[in-house]
C-alpha beads as a LAMMPS data file, in Angstrom:
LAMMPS data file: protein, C-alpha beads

376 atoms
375 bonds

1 atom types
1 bond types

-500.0 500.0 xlo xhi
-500.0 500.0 ylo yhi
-500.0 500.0 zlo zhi

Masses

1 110.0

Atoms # bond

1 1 1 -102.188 322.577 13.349
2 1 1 -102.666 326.041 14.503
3 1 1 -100.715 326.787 17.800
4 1 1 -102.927 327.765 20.894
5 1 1 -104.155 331.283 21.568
6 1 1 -103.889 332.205 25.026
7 1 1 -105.377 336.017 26.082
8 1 1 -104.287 337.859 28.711
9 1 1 -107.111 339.987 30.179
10 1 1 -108.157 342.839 32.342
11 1 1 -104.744 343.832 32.228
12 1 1 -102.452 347.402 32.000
13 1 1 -100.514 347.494 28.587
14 1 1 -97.633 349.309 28.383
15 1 1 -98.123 349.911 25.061
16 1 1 -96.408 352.126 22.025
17 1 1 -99.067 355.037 23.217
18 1 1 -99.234 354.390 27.062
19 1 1 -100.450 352.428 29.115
20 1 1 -104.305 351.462 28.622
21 1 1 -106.297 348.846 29.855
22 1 1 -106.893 346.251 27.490
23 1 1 -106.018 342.461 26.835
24 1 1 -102.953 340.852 24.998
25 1 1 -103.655 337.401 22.792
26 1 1 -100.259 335.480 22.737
27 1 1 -100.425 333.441 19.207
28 1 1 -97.375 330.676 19.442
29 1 1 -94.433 332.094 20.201
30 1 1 -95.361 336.004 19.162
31 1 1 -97.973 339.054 20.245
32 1 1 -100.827 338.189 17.920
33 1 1 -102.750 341.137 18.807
34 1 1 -103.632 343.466 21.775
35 1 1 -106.990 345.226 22.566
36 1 1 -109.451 346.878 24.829
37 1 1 -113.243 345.214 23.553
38 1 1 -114.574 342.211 24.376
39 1 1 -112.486 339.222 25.227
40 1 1 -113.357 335.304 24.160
41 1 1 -114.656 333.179 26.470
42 1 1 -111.784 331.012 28.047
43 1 1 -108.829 334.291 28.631
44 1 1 -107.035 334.568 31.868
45 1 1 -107.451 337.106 34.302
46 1 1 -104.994 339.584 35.043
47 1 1 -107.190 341.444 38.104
48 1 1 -105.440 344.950 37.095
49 1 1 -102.029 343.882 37.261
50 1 1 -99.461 345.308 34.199
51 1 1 -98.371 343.567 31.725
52 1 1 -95.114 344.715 30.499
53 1 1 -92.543 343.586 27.408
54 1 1 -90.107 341.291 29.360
55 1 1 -87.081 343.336 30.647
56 1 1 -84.057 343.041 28.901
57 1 1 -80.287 343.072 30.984
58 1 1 -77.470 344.491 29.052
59 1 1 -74.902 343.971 31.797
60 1 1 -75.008 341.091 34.579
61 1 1 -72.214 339.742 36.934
62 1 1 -74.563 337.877 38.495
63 1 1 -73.481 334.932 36.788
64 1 1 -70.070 334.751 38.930
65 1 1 -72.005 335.048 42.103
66 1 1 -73.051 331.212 41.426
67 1 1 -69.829 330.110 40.039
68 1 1 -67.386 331.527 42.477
69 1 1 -69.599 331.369 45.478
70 1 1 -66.499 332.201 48.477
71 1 1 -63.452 333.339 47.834
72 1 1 -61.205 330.827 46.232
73 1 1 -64.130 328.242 45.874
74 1 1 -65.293 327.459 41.842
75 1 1 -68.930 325.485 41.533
76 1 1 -67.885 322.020 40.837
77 1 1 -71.000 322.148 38.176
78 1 1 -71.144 324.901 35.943
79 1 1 -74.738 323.907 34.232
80 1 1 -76.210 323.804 37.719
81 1 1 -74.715 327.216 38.913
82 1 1 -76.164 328.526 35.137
83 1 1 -80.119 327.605 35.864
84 1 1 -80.106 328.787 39.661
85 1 1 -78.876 331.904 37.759
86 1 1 -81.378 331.856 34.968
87 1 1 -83.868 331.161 37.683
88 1 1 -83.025 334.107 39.336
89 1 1 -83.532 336.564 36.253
90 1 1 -86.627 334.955 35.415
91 1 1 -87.971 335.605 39.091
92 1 1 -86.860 338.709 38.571
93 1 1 -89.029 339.034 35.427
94 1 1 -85.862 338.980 32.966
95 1 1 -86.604 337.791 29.874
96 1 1 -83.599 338.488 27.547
97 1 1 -79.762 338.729 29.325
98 1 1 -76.569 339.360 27.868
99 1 1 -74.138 337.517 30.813
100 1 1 -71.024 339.542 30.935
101 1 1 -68.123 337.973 31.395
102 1 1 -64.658 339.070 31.900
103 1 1 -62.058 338.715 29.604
104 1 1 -58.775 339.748 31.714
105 1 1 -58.591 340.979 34.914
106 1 1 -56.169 343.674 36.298
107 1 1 -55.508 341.807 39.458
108 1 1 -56.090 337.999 40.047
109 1 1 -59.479 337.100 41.283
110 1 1 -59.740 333.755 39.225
111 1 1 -61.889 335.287 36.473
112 1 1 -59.669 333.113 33.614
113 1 1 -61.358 330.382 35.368
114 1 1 -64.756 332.209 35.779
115 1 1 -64.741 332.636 31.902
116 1 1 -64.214 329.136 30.965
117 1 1 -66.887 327.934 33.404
118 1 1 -69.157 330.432 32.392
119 1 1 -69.484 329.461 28.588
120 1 1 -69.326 325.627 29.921
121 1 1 -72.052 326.530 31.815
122 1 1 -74.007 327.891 29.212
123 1 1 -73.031 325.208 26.942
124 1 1 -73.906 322.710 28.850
125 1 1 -77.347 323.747 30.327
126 1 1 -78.597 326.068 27.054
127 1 1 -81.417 323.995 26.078
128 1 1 -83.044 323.699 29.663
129 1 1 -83.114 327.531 30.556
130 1 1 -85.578 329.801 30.516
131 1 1 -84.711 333.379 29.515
132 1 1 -82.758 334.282 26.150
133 1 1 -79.026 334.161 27.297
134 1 1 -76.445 335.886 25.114
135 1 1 -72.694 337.062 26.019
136 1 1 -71.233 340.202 26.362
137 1 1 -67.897 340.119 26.884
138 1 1 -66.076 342.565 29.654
139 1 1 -62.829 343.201 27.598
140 1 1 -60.113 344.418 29.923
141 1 1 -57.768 346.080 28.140
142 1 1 -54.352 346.489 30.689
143 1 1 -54.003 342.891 31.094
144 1 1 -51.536 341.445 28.338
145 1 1 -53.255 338.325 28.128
146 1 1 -56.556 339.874 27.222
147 1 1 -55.924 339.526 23.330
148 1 1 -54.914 336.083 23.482
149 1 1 -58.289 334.932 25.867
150 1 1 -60.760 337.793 23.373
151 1 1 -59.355 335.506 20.060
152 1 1 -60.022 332.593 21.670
153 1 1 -63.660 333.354 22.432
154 1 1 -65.005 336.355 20.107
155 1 1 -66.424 333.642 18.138
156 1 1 -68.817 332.525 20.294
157 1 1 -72.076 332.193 19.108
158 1 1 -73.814 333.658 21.523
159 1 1 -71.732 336.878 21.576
160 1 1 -74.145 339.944 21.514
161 1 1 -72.098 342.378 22.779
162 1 1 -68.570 343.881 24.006
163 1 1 -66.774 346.375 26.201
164 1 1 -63.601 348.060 27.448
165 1 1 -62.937 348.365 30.757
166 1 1 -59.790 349.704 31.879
167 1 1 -59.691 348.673 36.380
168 1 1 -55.681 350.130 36.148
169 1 1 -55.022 352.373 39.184
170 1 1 -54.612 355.877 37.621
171 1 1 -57.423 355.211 35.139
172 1 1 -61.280 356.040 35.115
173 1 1 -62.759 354.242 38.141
174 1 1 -59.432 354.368 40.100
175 1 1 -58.161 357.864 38.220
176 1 1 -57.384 358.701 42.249
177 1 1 -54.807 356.715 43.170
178 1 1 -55.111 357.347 46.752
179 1 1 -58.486 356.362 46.444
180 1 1 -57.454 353.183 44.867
181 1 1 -54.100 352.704 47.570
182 1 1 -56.649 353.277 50.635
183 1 1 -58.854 350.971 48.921
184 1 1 -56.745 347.887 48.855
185 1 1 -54.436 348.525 51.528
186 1 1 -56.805 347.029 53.846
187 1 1 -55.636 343.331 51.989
188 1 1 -51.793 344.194 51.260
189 1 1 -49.446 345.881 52.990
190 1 1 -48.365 349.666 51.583
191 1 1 -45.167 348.704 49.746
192 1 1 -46.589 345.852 48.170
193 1 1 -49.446 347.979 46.612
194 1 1 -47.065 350.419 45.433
195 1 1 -44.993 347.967 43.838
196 1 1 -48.689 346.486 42.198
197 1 1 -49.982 349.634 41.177
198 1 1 -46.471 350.367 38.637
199 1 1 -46.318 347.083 37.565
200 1 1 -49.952 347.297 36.577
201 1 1 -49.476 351.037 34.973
202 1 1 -46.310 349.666 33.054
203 1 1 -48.529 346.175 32.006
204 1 1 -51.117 348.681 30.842
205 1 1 -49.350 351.550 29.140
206 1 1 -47.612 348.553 26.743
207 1 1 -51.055 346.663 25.638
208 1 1 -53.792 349.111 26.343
209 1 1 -53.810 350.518 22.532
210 1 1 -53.356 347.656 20.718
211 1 1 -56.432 345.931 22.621
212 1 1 -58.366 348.566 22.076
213 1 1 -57.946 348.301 18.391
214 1 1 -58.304 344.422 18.090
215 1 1 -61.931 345.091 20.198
216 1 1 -63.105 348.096 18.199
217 1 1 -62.407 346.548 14.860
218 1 1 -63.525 343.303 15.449
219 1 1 -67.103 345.256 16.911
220 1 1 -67.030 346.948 13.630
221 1 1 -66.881 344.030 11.357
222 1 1 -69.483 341.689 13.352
223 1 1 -71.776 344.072 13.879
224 1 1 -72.464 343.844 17.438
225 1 1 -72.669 346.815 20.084
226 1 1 -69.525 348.642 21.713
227 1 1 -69.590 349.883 25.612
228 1 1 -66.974 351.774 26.907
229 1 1 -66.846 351.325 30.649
230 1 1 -66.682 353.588 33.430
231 1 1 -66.154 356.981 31.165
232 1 1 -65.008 359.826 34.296
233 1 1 -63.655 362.189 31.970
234 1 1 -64.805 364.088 28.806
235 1 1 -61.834 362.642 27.268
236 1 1 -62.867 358.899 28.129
237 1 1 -66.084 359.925 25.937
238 1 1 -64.315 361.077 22.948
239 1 1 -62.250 357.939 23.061
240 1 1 -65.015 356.153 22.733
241 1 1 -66.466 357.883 20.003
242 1 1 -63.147 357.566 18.665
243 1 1 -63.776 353.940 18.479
244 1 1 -67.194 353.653 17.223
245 1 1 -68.961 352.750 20.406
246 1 1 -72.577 353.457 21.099
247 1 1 -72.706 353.128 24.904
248 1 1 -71.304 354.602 27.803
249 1 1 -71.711 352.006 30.910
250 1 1 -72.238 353.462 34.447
251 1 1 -70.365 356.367 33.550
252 1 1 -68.707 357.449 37.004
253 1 1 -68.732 361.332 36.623
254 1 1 -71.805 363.537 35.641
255 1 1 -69.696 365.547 33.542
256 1 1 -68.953 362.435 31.568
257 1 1 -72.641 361.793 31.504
258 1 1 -73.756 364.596 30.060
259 1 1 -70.592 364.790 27.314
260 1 1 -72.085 360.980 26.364
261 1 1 -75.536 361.658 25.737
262 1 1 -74.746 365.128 23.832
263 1 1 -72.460 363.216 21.901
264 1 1 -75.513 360.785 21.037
265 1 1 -74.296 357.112 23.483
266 1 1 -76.590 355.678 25.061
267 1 1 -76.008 356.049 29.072
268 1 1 -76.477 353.168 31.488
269 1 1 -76.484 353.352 35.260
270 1 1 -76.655 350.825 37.413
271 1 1 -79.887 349.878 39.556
272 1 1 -78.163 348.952 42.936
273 1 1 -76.816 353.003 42.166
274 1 1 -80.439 354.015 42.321
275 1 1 -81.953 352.050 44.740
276 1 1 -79.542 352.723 47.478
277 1 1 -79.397 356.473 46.719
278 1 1 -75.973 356.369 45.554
279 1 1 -72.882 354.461 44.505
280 1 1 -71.092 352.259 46.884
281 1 1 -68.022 353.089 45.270
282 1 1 -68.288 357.308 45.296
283 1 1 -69.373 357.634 41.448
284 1 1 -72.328 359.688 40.431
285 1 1 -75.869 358.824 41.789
286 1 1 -77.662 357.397 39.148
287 1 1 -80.972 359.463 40.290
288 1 1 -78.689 362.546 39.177
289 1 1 -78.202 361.117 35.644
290 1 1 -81.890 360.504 35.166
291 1 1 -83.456 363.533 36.815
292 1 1 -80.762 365.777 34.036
293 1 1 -82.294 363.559 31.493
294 1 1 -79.055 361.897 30.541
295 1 1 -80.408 358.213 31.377
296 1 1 -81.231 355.467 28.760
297 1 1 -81.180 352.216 30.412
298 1 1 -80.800 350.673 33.380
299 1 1 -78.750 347.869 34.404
300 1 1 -79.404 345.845 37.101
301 1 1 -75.599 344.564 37.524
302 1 1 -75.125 342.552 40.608
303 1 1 -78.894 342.379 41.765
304 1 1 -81.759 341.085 39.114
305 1 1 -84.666 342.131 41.263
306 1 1 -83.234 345.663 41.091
307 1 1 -84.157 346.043 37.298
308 1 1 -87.852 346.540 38.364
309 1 1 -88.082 347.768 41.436
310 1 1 -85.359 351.059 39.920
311 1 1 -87.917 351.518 36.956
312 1 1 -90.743 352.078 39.426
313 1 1 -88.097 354.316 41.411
314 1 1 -87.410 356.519 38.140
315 1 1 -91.044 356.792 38.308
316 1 1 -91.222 357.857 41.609
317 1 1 -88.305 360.063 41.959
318 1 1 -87.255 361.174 39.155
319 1 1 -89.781 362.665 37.269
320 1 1 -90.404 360.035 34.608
321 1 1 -93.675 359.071 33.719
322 1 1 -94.112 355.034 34.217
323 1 1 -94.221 354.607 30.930
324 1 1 -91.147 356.226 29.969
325 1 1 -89.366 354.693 33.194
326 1 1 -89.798 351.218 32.366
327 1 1 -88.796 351.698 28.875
328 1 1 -85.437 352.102 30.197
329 1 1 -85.596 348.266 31.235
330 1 1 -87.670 347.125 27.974
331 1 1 -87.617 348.881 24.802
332 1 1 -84.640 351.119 25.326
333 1 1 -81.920 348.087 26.333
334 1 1 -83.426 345.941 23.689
335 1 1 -83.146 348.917 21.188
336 1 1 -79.403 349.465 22.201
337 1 1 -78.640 345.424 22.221
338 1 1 -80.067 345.496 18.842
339 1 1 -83.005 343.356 19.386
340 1 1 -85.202 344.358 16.858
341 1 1 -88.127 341.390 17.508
342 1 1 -88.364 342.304 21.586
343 1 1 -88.847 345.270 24.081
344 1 1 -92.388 346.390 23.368
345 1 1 -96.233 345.091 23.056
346 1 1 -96.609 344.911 19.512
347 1 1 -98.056 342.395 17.251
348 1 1 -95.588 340.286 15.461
349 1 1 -92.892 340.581 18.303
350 1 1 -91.307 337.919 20.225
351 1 1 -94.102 337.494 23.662
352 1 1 -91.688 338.446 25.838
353 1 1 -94.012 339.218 28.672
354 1 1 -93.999 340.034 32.449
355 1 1 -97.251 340.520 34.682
356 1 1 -96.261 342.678 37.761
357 1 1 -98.866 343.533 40.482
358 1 1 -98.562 346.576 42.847
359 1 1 -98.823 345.953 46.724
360 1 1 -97.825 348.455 48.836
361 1 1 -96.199 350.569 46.355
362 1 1 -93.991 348.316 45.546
363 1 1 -93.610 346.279 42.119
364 1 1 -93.644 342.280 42.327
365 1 1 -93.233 339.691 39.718
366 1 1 -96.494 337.229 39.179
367 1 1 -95.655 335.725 35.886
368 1 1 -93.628 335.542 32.974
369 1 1 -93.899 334.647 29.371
370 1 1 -90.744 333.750 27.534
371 1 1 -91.144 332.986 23.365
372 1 1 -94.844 332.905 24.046
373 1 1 -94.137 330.162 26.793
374 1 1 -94.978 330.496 30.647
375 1 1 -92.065 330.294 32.619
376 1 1 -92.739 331.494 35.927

Bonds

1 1 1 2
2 1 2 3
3 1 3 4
4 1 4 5
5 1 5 6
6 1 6 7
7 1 7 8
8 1 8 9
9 1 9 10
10 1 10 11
11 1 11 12
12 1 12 13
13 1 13 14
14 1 14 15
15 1 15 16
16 1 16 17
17 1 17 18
18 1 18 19
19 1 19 20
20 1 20 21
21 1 21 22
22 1 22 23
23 1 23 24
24 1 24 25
25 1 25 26
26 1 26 27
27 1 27 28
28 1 28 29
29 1 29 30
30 1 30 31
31 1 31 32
32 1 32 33
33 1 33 34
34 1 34 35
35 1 35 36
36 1 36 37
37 1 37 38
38 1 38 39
39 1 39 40
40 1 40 41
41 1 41 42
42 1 42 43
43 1 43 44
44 1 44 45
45 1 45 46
46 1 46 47
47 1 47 48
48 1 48 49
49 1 49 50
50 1 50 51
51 1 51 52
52 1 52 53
53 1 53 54
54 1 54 55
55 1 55 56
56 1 56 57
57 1 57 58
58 1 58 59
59 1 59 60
60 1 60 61
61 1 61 62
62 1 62 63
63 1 63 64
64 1 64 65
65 1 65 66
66 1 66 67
67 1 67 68
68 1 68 69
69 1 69 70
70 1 70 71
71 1 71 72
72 1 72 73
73 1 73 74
74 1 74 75
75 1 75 76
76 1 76 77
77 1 77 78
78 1 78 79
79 1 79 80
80 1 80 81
81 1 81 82
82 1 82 83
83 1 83 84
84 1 84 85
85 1 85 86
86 1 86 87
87 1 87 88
88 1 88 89
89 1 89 90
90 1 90 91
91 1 91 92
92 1 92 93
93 1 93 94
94 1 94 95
95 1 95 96
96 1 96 97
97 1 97 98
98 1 98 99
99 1 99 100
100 1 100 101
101 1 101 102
102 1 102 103
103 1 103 104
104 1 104 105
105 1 105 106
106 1 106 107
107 1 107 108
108 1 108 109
109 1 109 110
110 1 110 111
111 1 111 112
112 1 112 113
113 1 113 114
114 1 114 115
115 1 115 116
116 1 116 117
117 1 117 118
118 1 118 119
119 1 119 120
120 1 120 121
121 1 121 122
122 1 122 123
123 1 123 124
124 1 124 125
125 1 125 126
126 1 126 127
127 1 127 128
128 1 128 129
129 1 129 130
130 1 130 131
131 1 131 132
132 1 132 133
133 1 133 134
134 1 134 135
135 1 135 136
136 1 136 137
137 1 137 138
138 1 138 139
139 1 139 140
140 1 140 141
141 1 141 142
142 1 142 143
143 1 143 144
144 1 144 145
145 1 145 146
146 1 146 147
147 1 147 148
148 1 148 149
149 1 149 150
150 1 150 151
151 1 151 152
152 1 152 153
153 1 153 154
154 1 154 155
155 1 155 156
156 1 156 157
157 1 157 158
158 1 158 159
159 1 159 160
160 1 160 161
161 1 161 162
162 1 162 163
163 1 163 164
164 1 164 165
165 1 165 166
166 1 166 167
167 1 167 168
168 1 168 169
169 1 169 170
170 1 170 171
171 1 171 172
172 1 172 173
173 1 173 174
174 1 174 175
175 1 175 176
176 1 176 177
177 1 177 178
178 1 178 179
179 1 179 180
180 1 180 181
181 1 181 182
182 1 182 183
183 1 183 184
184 1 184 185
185 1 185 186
186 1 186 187
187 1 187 188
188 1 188 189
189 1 189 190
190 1 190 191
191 1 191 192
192 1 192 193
193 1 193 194
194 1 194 195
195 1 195 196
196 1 196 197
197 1 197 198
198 1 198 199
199 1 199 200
200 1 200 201
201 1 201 202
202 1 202 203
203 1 203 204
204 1 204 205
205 1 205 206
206 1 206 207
207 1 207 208
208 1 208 209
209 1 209 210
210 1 210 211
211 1 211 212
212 1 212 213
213 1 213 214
214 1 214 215
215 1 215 216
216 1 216 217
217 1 217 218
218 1 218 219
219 1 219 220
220 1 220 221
221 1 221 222
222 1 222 223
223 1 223 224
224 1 224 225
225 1 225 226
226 1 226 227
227 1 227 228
228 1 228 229
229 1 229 230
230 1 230 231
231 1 231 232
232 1 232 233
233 1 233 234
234 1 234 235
235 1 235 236
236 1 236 237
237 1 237 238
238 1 238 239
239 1 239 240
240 1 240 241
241 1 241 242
242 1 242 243
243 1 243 244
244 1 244 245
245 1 245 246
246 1 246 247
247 1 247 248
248 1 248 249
249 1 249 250
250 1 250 251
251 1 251 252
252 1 252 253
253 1 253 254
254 1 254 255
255 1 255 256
256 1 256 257
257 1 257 258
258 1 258 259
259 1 259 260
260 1 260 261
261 1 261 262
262 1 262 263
263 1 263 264
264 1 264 265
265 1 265 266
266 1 266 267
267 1 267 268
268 1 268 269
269 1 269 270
270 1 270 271
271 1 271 272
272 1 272 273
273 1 273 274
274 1 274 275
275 1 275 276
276 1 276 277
277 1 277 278
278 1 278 279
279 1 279 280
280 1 280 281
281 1 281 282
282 1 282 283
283 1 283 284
284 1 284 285
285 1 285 286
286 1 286 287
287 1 287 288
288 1 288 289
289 1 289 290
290 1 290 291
291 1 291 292
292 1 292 293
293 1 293 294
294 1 294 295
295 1 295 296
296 1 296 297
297 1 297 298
298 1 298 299
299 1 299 300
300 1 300 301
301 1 301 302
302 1 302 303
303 1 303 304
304 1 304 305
305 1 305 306
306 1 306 307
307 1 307 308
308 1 308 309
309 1 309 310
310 1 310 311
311 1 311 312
312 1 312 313
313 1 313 314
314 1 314 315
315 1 315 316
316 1 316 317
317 1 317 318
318 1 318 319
319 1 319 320
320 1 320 321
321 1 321 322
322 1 322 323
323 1 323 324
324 1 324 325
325 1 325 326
326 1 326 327
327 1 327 328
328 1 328 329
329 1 329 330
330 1 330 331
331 1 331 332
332 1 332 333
333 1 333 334
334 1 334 335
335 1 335 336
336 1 336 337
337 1 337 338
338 1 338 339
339 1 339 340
340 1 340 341
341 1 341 342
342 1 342 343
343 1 343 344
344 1 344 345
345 1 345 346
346 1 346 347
347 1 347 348
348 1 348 349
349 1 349 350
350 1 350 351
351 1 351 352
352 1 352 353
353 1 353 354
354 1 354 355
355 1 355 356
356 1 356 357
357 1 357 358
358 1 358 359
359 1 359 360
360 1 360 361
361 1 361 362
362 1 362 363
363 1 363 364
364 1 364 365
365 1 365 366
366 1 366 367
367 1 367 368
368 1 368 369
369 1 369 370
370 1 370 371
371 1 371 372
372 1 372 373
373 1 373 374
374 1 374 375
375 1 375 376
């Protein structure tokens, strides 16, 4: 038995040469075929809206938002907290999602515990959700327990991808320590973050090299992507190089932007970054990266519905054409996660689809195809 054709007409295709008005015939779980003729009798109406490849998240904490949601307080029910999650990125018109997921922490905010109920979440509720989940694990490399916790779960079979972060005061995203010391004094007194910032430099300088290794080699020999995290100086980059990885996430500096993409990474800045015309933390707008040219991908990190909405801001203000702006959310991420099968509107790939209308000048999700399968 055949599976049914549905068509999606009277659409905008982002397609491999533009966008072009057209219609797009979903055959099972695949694109069987776009084009711009006559239609059969019986296809659905799109009214003008785009149709777009589903977007595809490299990087999402939005997963702990469900599981930890106060301070101190774990979901009792890790599946549920999972599909309101799922839910969300599917809303949000997220097809495909690597959920990353600490391994280590520099200081104790429970994320052990967030890591276990994370992949019991998944576990437990895989089957039922919507979008294609994967892992990427957040390796951080100045906790001593981080090699113990990465051996215990790089075999996960839905690991897609891994990174280094390094959160030790003196280091990339806190390379100013006063920064860091003004930071968390507001939560400690003075002498006890002194005394927390050299135990964490000593706890770092003894591990930090020998995790690295154990994460690069293992990336090597699987086969899935390497991120180095929060790159601020030129010699962040060439570490990463060093270690064979092909990304540089939300790099903080544009100097180490622009040494990444010479150096042929892929660079990722976060959509929050964009939207809100800056970072909340002092790093390098992402609007910077892209209008030098030095962005790949977006990520939409702690808010899904910014994935969209910063593609149609790229396109706004940043002198990308639409069609290269989304690809930052579609083809580009997908191309980077190595998804070969997803990303753009081509027959024979997964139908990974989201319609988006226009009101206002501003982007909203109408419906999504996941596998060939309407979702939302």
């Amino acid at each position: 038995m055949r599976d049914r054709t549905t068509v999606l007409a009277g659409a905008r295709l982002l397609t491999p040469l533009g966008i072009r008005k057209g219609h797009v015939a979903i055959e099972g779980g695949t694109i069987g075929g776009l084009g711009n003729g006559s239609v059969p009798p019986g296809s659905e109406d799109m009214e003008g809206d785009f149709i777009f490849p589903g977007l595809v998240e490299l990087h999402t904490d939005n997963l702990e938002r469900h599981l930890k949601p106060r301070p101190g307080l774990y979901w009792p029910e890790p599946a549920s907290a999972v599909e309101a999650h799922d839910a969300l990125l599917v809303s949000a018109g997220i097809t495909t999602v690597m959920d990353s997921v600490c391994v280590g922490e520099t200081v104790d905010q429970g994320r052990q515990v967030l890591l276990d109920l994370s992949l019991k979440g998944l576990e437990e509720s895989l089957e039922g959700l919507r979008a294609d989940h994967r892992l990427h694990l957040r390796c951080e490399i100045g906790d001593p327990l981080m090699g113990e916790l990465f051996d215990r779960v790089c075999g996960h079979p839905l690991l897609a991808m891994v990174s280094l972060m390094d959160h030790t005061p003196g280091q990339r995203q806190w390379r100013d320590l006063e920064s860091y010391r003004t930071y968390h004094e507001s939560k400690s007194p003075a002498g006890e973050i002194r005394v927390l910032m050299e135990e964490m430099a000593r706890r770092r300088d003894a591990v930090a090299g020998e995790h690295r290794r154990k994460v690069s080699e293992f990336a090597s020999r699987s086969g899935v992507p390497l991120a180095s995290h929060d790159d601020t100086l030129p010699e962040d980059v060439d570490e990463a190089l060093d270690l064979g990885a092909s990304i540089s996430e939300f790099p903080t500096t544009l100097e180490a932007a622009r040494k990444a993409r010479a150096a042929g990474l892929a660079v990722t800045m976060g959509a929050p970054n964009l939207i809100r015309g800056g970072s909340h933390s002092g790093n390098v707008p992402a609007s910077l990266v892209a209008s030098e040219g030095l962005l790949s991908s977006l990520s939409s990190d702690y808010v899904p519905s910014s994935l969209l909405a910063g593609a149609f801001i790229l396109n706004r203000d940043c002198g990308l054409s639409l069609e290269e702006s989304m690809r930052t959310v579609t083809e580009t991420p997908a191309r980077m996660g190595r998804l070969d099968d997803r990303g753009r509107l081509e027959p024979g790939l997964r139908a990974d689809l989201v319609r988006v209308g226009v009101r206002n000048g501003r982007p909203s999700v109408r419906s999504v195809w996941v596998a060939g399968r309407q979702v939302f």
